[in-house]
Structures are given as structure tokens and as C-alpha cells.
C-alpha positions in Angstrom: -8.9 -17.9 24.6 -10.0 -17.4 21.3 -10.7 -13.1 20.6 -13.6 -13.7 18.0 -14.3 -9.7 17.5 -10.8 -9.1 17.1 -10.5 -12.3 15.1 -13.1 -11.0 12.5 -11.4 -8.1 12.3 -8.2 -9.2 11.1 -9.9 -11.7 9.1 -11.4 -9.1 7.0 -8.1 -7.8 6.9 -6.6 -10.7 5.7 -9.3 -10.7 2.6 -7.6 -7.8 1.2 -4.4 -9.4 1.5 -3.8 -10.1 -2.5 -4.7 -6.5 -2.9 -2.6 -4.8 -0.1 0.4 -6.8 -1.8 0.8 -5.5 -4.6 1.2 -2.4 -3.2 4.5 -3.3 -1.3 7.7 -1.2 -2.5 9.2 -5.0 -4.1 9.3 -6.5 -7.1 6.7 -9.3 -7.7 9.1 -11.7 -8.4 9.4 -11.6 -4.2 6.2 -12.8 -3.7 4.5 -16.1 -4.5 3.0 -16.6 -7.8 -0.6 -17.1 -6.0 -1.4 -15.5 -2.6 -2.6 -17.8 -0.1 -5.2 -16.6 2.2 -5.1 -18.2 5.5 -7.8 -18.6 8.3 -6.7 -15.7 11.2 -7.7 -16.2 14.7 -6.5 -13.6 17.4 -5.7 -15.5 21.0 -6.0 -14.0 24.4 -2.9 -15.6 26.4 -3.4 -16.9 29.8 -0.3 -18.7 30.3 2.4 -19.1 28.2 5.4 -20.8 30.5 8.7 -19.7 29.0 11.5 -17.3 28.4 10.2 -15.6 25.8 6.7 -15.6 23.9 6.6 -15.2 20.5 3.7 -12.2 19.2 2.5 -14.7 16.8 2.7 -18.2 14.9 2.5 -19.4 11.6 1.1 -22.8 11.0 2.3 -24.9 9.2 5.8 -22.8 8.1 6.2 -24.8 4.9 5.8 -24.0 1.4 5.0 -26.9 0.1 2.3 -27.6 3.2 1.2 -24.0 2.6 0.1 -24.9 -1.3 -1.5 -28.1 -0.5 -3.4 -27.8 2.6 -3.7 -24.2 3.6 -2.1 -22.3 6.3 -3.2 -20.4 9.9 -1.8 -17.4 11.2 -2.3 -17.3 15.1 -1.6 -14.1 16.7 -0.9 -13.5 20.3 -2.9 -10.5 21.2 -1.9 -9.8 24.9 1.9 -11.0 24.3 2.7 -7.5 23.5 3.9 -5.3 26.5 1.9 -2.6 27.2 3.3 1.1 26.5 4.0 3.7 29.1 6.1 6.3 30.1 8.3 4.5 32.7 9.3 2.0 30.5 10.0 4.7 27.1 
């Protein structure tokens, strides 16, 4: 199910992504010449039937898609296990 106030969130986010770049501790050559914005959606999981879920997805994870058509970055909200003492 689709979080739409945390989706927002990151969205807004996401807008200052060509600016938050060029503040990583690499040289610009590591990056790509233009920075791509893509749409961001946060998902509440109900089910996710295997061995191991990922925390989020990429789509498409091409380059060449990426330049053309755009990408989405989908991320799992609830796919994270919770933080407690037992289990520190």
C-alpha cells in the first residue's frame, strides 16, 4: 500500500538531490554528468513471500533506460526490522 505522507516526504527530499550531491566526499567525475530526479513512492508491505526482502527497488536499473525514460525509486517502508533491546 502506497504511504502517500511519507511518499511526499521523500519526494521533497529527492528535489534537493542535485544539491545534496555535490556535497558527497567524491570527485564529480563519480557521478553522472546530469542528475536524474526520479518519481519516489514509499510502500507499506503486506506480503512479500520469500527469503529475503530487499528494503527498496530501483526501476528500471539501466543507464541507458534511466536517460531516456526516467526512473522510480520504490522503497519498502516496513521491510526494515524493528529495533529493540533483545535483538541488540
Amino acid at each position: 500500500m502506497v504511504d502517500k505522507v511519507k511518499s511526499e516526504k521523500y519526494q521533497r527530499f529527492v528535489e534537493k538531490g542535485a544539491n545534496i550531491v555535490k556535497l558527497f566526499p567524491w570527485p564529480k567525475e563519480y557521478e553522472m554528468d546530469k542528475f536524474l530526479s526520479p518519481d519516489f513512492t514509499s510502500l507499506d508491505l503486506i506480503c512479500f513471500a520469500c527469503n529475503g526482502c530487499p528494503l527498496g527497488i530501483n526501476i528500471p536499473n539501466y543507464d541507458d533506460i534511466w536517460q531516456e525514460e526516467g526512473f522510480k525509486n520504490v522503497y519498502l517502508d516496513n521491510a526494515m526490522p524493528k529495533s529493540n533491546k533483545e535483538n541488540m
